[in-house]
N, C-alpha and C positions, 0 to 999 in steps of 0.2 A: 298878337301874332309875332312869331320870333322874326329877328332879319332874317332872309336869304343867306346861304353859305357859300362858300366858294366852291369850284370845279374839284382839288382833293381832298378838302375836307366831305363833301360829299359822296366823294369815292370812298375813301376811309369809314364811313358812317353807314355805307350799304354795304363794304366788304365785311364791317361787326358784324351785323344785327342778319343779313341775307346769306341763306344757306343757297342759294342759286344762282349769286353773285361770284358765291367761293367755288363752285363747280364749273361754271361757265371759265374762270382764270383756269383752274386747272386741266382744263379740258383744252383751252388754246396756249397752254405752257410748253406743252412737248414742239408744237408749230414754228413760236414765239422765239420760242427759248432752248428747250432742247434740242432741234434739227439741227441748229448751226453748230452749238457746242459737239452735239455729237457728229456732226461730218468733220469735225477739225479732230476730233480727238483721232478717229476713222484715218484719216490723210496723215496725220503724222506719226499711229503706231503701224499703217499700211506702208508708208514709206521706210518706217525702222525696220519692219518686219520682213520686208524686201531687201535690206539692203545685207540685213544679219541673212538672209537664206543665201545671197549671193555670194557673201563672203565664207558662210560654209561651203558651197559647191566648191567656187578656187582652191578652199583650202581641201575636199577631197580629190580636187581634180590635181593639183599639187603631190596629191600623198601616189595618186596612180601615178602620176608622171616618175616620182622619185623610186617606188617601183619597178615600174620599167626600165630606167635607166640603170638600177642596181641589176637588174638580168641582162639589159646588154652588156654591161661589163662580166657578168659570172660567163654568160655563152661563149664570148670571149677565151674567160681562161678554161672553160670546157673544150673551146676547139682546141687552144695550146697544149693541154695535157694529152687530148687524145693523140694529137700530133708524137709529143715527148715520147709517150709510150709504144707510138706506133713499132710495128716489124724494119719496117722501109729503114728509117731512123735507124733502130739500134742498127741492122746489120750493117749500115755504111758505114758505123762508129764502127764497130769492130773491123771492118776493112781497112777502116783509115784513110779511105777512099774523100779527099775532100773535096770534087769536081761533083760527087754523089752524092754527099752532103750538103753542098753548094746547091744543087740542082732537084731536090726534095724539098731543101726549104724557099725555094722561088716557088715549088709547086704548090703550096702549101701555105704560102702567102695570098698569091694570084687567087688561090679555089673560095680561102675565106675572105678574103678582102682584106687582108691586115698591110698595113703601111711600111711595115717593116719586120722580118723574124732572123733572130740571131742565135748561135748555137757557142753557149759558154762552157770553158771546161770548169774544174771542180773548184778554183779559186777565180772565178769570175771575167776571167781573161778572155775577148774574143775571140774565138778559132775563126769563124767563119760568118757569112751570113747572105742577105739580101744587098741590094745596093753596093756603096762603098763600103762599108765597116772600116774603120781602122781598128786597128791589133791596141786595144785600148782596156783599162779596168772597167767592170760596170757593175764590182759590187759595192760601190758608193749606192744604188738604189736600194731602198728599203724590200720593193718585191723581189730583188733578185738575191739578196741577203737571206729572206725567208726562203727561198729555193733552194739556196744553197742547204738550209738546213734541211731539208726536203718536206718541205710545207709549201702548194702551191700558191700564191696571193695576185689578188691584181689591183687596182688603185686610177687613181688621176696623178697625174703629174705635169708641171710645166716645163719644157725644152725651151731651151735659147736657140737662135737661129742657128749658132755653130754646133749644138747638138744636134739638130735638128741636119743638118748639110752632113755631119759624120754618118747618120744611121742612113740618109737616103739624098743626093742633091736637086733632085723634083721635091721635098718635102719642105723648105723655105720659101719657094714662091707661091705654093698651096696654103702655106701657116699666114704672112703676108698679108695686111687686111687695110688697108686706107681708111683712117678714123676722121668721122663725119662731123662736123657740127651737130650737138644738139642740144635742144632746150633743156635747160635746168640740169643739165649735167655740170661734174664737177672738173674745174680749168685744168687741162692739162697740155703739156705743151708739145708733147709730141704728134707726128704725122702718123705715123702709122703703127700698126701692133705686128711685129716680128714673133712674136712667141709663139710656143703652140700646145693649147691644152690634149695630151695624150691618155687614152686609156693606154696603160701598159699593164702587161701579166707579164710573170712569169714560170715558169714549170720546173720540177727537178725530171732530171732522168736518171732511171734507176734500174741496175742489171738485175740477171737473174736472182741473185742472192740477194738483192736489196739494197747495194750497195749504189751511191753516188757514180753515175759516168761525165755527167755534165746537166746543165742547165738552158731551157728553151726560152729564149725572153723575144716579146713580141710587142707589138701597138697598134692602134688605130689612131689618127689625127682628129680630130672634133673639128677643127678648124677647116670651115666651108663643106663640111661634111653634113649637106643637107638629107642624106637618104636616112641618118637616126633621127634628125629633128624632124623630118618628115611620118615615121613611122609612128614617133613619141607623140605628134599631135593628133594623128588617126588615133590609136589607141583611145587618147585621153576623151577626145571630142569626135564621137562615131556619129554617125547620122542620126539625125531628127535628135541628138542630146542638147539642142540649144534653140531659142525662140526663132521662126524665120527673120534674117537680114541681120542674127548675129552671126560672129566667125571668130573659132576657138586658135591659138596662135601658140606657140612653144618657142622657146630659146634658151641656146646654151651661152653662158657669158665666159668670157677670161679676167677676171679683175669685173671692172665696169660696160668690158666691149663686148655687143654681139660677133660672135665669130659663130654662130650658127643660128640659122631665125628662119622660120616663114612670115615675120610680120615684113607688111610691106611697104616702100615708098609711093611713090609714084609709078603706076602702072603693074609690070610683074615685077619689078627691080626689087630686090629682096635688103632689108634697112643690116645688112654687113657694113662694120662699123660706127654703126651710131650705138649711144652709150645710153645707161641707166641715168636716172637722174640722181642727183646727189642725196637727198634725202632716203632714197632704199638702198642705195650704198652705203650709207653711216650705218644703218640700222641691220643690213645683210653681212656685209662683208667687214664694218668694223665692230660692230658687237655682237655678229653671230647668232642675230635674232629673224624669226620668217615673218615678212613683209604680205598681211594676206588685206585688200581692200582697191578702189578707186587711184590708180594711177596713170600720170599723161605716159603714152607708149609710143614715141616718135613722132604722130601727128593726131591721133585719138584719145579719149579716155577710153581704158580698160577696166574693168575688177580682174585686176593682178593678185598670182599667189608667186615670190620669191622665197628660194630658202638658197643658205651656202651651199657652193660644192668644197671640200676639203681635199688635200693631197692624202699623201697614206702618212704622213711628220703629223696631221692633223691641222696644218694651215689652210687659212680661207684664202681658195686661189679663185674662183666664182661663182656663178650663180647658175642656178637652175628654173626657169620660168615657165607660168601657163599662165595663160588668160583670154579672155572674150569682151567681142565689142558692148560696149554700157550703152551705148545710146538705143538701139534697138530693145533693149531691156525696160531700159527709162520710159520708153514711149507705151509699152504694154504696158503700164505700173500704172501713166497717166489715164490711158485708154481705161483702163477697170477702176479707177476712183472713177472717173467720170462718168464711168454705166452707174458705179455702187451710189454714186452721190446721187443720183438722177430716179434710182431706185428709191433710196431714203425719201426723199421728198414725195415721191408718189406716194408711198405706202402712208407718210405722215398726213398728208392732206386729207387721203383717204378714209384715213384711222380719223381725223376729228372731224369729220362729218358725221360718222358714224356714231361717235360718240356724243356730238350734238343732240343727236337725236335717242339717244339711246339715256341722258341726261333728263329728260323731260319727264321719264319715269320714272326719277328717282324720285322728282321737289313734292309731288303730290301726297307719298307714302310719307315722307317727312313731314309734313305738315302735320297728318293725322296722328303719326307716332308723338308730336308735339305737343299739340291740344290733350290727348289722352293722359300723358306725362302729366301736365301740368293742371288735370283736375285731380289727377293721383294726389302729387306733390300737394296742394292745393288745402286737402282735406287728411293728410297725414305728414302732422309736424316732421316725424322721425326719419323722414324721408330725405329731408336737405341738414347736409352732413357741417356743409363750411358754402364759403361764397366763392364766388367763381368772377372773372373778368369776361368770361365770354356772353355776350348776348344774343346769340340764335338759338336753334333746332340744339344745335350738337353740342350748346352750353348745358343747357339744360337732360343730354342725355349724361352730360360726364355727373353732373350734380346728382341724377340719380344712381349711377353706378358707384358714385364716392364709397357707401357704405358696403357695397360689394368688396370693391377692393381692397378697402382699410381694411375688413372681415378677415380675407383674403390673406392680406398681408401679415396681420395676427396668428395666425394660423401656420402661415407656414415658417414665421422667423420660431413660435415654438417645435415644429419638427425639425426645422435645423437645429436648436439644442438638445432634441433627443435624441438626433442621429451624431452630433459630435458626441456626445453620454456614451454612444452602442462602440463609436470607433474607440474611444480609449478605452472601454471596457475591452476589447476586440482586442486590442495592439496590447495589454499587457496580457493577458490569456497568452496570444502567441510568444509571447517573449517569455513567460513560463514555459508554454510546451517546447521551444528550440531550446532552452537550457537543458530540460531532460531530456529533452533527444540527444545533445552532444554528449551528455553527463553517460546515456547507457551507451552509445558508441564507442567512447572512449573504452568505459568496462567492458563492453563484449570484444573490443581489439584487444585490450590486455589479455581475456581468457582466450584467446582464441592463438597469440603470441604467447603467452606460458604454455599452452596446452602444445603447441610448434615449437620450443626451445627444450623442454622437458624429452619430449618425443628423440628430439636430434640430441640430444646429450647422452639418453641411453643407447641411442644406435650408432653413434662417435666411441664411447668408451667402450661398444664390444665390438665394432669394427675395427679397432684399433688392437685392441686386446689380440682378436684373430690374424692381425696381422705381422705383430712383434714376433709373434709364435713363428713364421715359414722364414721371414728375414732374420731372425737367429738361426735358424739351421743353416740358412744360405750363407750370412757369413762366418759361420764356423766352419763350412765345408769348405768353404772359397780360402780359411787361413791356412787348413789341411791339405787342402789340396796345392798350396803353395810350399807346404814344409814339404812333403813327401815328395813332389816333383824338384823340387831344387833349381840346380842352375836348366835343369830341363823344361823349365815352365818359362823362359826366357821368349819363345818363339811367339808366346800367347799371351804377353806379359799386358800387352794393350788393352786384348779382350778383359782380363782380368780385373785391368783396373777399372777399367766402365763399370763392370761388372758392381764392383767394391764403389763406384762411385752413387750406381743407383742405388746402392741400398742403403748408402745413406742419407739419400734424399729420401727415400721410403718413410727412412729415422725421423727424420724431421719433418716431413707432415704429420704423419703421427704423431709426434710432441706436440704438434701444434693442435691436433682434432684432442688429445686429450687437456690442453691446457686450456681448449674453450667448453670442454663435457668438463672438468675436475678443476674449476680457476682456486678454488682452496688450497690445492696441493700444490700449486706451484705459485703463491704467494710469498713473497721475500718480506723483509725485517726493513718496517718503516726505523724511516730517520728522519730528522730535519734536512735539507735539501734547498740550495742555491738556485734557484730557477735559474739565474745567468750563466752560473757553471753548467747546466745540463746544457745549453745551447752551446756555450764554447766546445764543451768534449764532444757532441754529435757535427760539430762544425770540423773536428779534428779526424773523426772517425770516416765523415763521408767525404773527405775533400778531393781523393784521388775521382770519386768519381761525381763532384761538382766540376773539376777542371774536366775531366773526358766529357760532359756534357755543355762546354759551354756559355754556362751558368752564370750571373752576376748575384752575389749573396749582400746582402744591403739586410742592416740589421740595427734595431732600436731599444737598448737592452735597459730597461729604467725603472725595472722591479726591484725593493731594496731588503723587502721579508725574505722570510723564509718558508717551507711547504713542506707536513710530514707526509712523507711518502717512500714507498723501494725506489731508491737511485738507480738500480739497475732496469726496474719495469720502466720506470719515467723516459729514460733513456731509449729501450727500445718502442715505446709510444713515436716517442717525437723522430725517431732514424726511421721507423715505417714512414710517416707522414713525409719525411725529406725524399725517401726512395720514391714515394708516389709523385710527389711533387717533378721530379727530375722524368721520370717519367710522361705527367702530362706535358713536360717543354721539350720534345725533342729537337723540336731544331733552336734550340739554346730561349734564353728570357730572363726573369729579374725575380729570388727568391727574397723574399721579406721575414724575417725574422723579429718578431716583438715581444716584448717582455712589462708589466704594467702590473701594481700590484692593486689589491679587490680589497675594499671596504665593506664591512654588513650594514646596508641602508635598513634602517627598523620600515619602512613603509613596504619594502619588497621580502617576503618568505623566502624567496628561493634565495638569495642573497647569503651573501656568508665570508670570512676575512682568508685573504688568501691570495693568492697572485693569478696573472693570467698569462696564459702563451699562445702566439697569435703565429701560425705558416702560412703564407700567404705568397700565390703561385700567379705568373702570369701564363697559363697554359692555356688547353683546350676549355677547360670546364667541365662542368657536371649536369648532364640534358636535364632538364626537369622531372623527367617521368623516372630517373634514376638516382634522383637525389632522395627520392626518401628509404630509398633502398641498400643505401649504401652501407650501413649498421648491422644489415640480415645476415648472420654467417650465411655464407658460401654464394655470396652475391657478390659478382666480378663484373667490370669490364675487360680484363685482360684474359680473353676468353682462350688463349697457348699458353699465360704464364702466370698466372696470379691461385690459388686455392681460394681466395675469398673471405679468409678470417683474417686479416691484418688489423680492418678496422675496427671489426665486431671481439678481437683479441683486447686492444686498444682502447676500446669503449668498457670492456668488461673490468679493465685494470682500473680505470679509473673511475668507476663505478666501486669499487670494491673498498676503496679509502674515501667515499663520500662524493668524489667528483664526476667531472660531466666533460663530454665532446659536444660542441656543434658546427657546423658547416652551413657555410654562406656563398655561392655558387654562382657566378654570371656565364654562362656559355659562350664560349668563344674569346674570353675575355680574359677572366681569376678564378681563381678558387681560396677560399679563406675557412681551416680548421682551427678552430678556437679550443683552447686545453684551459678549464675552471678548476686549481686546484685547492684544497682549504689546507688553511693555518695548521688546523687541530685533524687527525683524521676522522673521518666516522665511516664505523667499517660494513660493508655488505657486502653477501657473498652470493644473491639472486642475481645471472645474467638478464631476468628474463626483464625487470625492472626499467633497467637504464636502456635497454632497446627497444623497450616502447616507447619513451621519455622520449628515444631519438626521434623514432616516426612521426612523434607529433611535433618537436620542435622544428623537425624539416618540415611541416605541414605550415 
């Protein structure tokens, strides 16, 4: 008889071999083991999960507050301008009446509630106003600057107490705030805050023609001005928007001080002067960052949302705040873990009871699927595949299933290699048919581009033809009619010459529609050619109007070959290109001029010895959808002044000695035309060629 075992080795020895032993664990695991895990998991993404929703709300409740306060300030300069504009207004300006004008702008004050309204004339100088005004400048302010230009603006700004006593002497004791001890705020040594955060607008006025009469500049004090912090907290936190026994709070700061708050001290006494605390001050008003979470609020915690307020200079002069009490929050949060926890526990007790008993009707069917197994197994060797460690029920079903699986697995690692067989058969198929489908694209743009160049070449050379014919008679009559008339054509001498001027402009598109239908005929007598001299003489030719535009020409000339080609065509190549260039920089930029000479690399066909010439524009650019367009004769952006052949002239010339244009484009940025020209020439006289070369190289 074996000894006796111990208490876990016989634990261990029934959780092997007993398939009722392993179900009964599993059944009291969820109880055991899963309930706790899972209420903590519960309690701590319930708590994240509350704390992230809370801190969204502040920060929408924030974005409404900020909001609203951007519309009291616009109503503001809404009531100013209606003011500016008003009848009342101008006619006491044109009166000159300043007891009338004195006495419109108290009205006008008093009706909207503004602190103070002052009527400047056209250099910013007080005429008149509310209060005392002194006869003072006030276009040092930024809103009254833009007034004057006649652009209404309005802004925050801070007043110093002596500003503040010039525009009104009630307005210093009103700004005037006694600064409170407070916790975790940052030392400062002063008693009280004198300043005073102002909305200020101001307005232009303008007479009947449009012209400047003067300017309306106005404010409102923030400071103790609870009827906006008042309204901004309604707004933000309207009824039933918050849990019973919280309470939604608003404040306007100056620096770090409330000067405008419903949050409260003790009793209704409202916390004027007490301060933020240092830590949402570093982060609000020294780095300009919004402050949205859990903050101490005078004598509470909050979930606060701070963001800066800025002047119109763009300086952080305070803060803007919303928030609501956290503790009445917190106590809901605890209140529903504590149903949800209370909940869990029931439903789990519940659930392994159920499961208890619902266990009992497993072990029986296991037994018997057991026993059956193992007469199977028993008397059919081919049936136990390998050995196994387990010694129950469920050992003995995995030992029958072994040859299932391996089967299985056999099986299907061969259709994974016939399905990697089908995909690369698949991937090179495709990669055939996308070569022939590029390959006939290509061919049916070129026919489709010859059949388009052919067409315009014959309707160029007889539009042209038809038109030589009426502009010779015109100007032979216009010479005759200047012989026979004599000193008598003197009164009309003006007309005349217009006259003679358009028809020579006539002349010369015409040359041009027939030198892109006939580039044969007007082919000049290659020569060898200086690529840096061509850049010097087109630098000599266009210089009058590089300096009328402004222009910085910066140039890299380090080609040392030479290039057979018409000196005169190369020429007018690269002067279109500089014209265009000057062009896309109207209001002036940096022309790039490069020169670099080309080797024939044997590994690239298109390659070949010869030099390169690089234009390169800091302008507008060239939009995308019109850069591959730009080769097409009679395809313009200068939709008053261009014909549209410069570049497709330009392209044809040097296509015609073997070489190539392409263009390199950033919108908004450069433009870069490259000129490929070869050593040797080789000559072709097909336009149709090199312009399709284009469209695909823009492609």
């Amino acid at each position: 008889m074996p000894p006796p075992l111990g208490l876990w080795p016989s634990l261990r020895l029934a959780f092997a071999r007993s398939v009722r032993f392993k179900l009964l664990t599993l059944v009291l695991a969820p109880l055991l083991l899963g309930v706790p895990v899972l209420l903590l998991i519960v309690w701590l993404w319930g708590s994240h999960g509350y704390d992230q929703m809370l801190i969204s709300k502040v920060g929408s409740d924030l974005g409404t507050a900020r909001q609203y306060f951007d519309r009291v300030q616009n109503d503001i300069l809404r009531v100013v301008e209606g003011f500016a504009s008003s009848h009342r207004l101008v006619r006491s300006m044109e009166q000159e009446n300043t007891e009338l004008i004195r006495e419109a702008l108290s009205d006008a004050a008093e009706r909207e509630g503004l602190d103070y309204l002052l009527l400047l004339d056209t250099q910013g100088q007080v005429r008149t106003g509310t209060g005392i005004p002194l006869r003072h400048d006030r276009a040092a302010w930024k809103t009254v600057r833009e007034a004057l230009r006649g652009r209404p603006m309005y802004g925050l700004e801070v007043f110093s107490a002596a500003q503040l006593a010039a525009l009104n002497p009630m307005l210093p004791d009103r700004a005037r705030i006694d600064l409170l001890p407070t916790r975790n705020a940052r030392p400062d040594e002063r008693t009280a805050e004198d300043r005073g955060l102002m909305i200020q607008v101001a307005a232009p006025i303008l007479g009947a023609q449009g012209e400047l009469l003067g300017v309306v500049e106005g404010g409102i004090l923030l400071n103790r001005n609870l009827d906006i912090v008042d309204h901004l907290n309604a707004v933000v936190y309207q009824a039933a928007s918050l849990p019973t026994g919280s309470q939604g709070t608003a404040t306007l700061f100056l620096d770090d001080v409330r000067i405008a708050t419903n949050v409260r001290l003790l009793g209704d006494r409202r916390a004027l002067g007490t301060r933020a605390s240092q830590v949402v001050s570093d982060k609000v008003l020294g780095h300009g960052g919004t402050w949205l979470g859990s903050a101490f609020v005078v004598n509470s915690s909050y979930i606060s949302g701070y963001e800066p307020l800025t002047d119109t200079s763009g300086q952080r002069v305070g803060m803007l705040y919303v928030g609501f009490l956290e503790a009445p929050l917190q106590a809901s949060l605890y209140w529903g873990l504590a149903w949800l926890f209370l909940a869990f526990v029931l439903v789990s007790v519940l659930g392994t009871l159920a499961d208890l008993r619902w266990a009992r009707a497993i072990f029986r069917p296991l037994e018997k699927m057991d026993a059956i197994i193992a007469r199977v197994a028993s008397g059919d060797d081919s049936a136990r595949l390998g050995p196994t460690a387990r010694q129950d029920e469920l050992g003995h079903l995995s030992r029958a299933f072994d040859h299932l699986l391996d089967d299985l697995a056999a099986r299907q690692a061969e259709l994974q290699r016939w399905n990697q067989a089908l995909d690369q058969k698949v991937a090179e198929r495709t990669t055939e048919l996308e070569q022939a489908n590029a390959t006939l694209k290509r061919a049916q743009q070129h026919l489709v581009m010859t059949e388009k160049l052919t067409a315009i070449g014959e309707l160029t050379a007889g539009v042209a033809h038809e038109i030589n014919n009426p502009v010779a008679v015109i100007q032979g009559n216009l010479d005759l009619l200047r012989d026979v008339l004599g000193p008598d054509a003197e009164p009309v001498q003006e007309e005349l010459r217009l006259i003679d001027q358009q028809t020579q402009r006539i002349h010369a598109i015409v040359t041009k529609l027939l030198r892109f239908a006939r580039p044969g005929d007007y082919a000049g007598h290659a020569e060898d050619v200086t690529v840096n001299s061509v850049i010097t003489d087109c630098l000599v030719l266009t210089r009058h109007n590089l300096n009328r535009a402004q222009v910085r020409v910066e140039t890299r000339l380090e080609a040392t070959g030479c290039v057979e080609i018409n000196r005169g065509e190369v020429l007018q190549v690269v002067i279109n290109l500089l014209v265009n260039a000057l062009h896309a920089m109207a209001e002036g930029g940096v022309l790039t001029l490069e020169t670099a000479d080309l080797q024939h690399d044997p590994a690239d066909p298109d390659s070949f010895d010869g030099a390169v010439i690089r234009v390169r524009d800091t302008g507008s650019g060239i939009a995308p959808a019109d850069l591959d367009r730009i080769f097409d004769p009679f395809f313009t952006t200068k939709k008053q002044a261009g014909t549209g052949l410069g570049l497709s002239i330009s392209y044809a010339i040097l296509q015609r000695y073997g070489g190539r244009i392409t263009v390199d484009s950033i919108p908004g940025e450069q433009t870069t035309f490259t000129l490929w020209l070869r050593r040797q020439a080789e000559y072709s006289d097909s336009p149709s060629a090199p312009l399709f070369a284009a469209r695909f190289e823009g492609e």
